[in-house]
C-alpha positions in Angstrom: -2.4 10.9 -9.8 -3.1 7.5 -8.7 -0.7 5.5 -6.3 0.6 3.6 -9.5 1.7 6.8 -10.6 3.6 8.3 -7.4 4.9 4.9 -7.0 6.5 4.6 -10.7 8.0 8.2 -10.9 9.9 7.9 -7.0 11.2 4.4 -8.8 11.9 5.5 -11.2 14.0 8.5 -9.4 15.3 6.9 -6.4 16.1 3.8 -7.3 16.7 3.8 -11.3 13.5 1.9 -12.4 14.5 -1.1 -9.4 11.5 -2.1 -7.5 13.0 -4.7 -6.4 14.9 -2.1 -4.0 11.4 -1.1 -2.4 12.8 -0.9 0.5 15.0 1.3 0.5 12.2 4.4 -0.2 11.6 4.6 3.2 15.1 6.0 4.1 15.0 7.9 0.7 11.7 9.2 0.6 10.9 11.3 3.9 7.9 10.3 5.5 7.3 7.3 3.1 4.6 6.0 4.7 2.3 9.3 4.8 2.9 10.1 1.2 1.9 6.6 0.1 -1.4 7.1 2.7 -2.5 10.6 0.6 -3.1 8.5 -2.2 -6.6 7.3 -1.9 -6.3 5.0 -4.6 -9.5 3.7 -5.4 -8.4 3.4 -8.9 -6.2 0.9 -8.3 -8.3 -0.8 -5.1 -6.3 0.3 -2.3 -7.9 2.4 0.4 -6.9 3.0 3.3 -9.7 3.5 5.6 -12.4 1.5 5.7 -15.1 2.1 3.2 -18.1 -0.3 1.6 -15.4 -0.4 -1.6 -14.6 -3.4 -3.2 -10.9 -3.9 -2.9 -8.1 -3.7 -0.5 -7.5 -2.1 2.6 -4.9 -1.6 4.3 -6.1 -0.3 8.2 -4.3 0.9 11.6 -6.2 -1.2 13.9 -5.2 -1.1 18.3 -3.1 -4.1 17.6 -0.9 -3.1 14.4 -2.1 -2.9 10.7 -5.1 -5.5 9.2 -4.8 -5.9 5.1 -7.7 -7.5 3.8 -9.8 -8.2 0.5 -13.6 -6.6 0.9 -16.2 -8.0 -1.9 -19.6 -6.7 -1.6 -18.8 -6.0 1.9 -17.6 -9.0 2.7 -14.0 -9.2 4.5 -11.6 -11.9 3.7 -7.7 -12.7 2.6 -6.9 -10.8 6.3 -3.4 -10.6 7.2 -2.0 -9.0 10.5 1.0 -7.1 10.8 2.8 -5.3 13.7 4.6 -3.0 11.9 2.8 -0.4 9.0 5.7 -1.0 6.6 5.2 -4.7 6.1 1.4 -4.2 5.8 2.0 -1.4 3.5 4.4 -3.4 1.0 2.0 -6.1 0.9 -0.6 -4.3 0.6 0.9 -3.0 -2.6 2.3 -6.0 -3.5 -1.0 -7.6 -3.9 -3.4 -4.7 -5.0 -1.1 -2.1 -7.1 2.2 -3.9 -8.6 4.7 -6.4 -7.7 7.7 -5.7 -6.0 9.6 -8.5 -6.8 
């Protein structure tokens, strides 16, 4: 099952098809944020470690959370965040569906 997947079914459960209501998995989904992390979605070019992949990433770093582009292995498109669940939504915004 690819991230697409997970993310269309708990939608589709939680929040009656709404993706616009994104945010509201994290109260209604325990531990959101892991089970989107055991996805390693390299069908859909998220990762979430780094790897020499082409695609997104979406990394911890010491300072907050780094979402980037890589093409052959070269970084760019970065975007800081403090917290994980902004990187995380745009990280899926741009690599896996919208959420508007």
């Amino acid at each position: 099952m690819y991230i697409s997947d997970f993310l269309e079914s708990v939608v589709k459960e939680k929040l009656s098809g709404e993706i616009s209501r994104f945010d509201e998995l994290w109260q209604l989904v325990p531990d959101f944020s892991s089970k989107l992390r055991e996805f390693n979605a390299d069908g859909n070019w998220l990762h979430w470690t780094p790897k020499t992949f082409d695609g997104w990433y979406c990394i911890k770093t010491s300072i907050g959370y780094e979402v980037y582009y890589q093409e052959r292995g070269v970084k760019s498109d970065f975007t800081h965040f403090k917290d994980e669940k902004g990187a995380i939504k745009f990280a899926i915004d741009v690599s896996v569906c919208s959420l508007q």
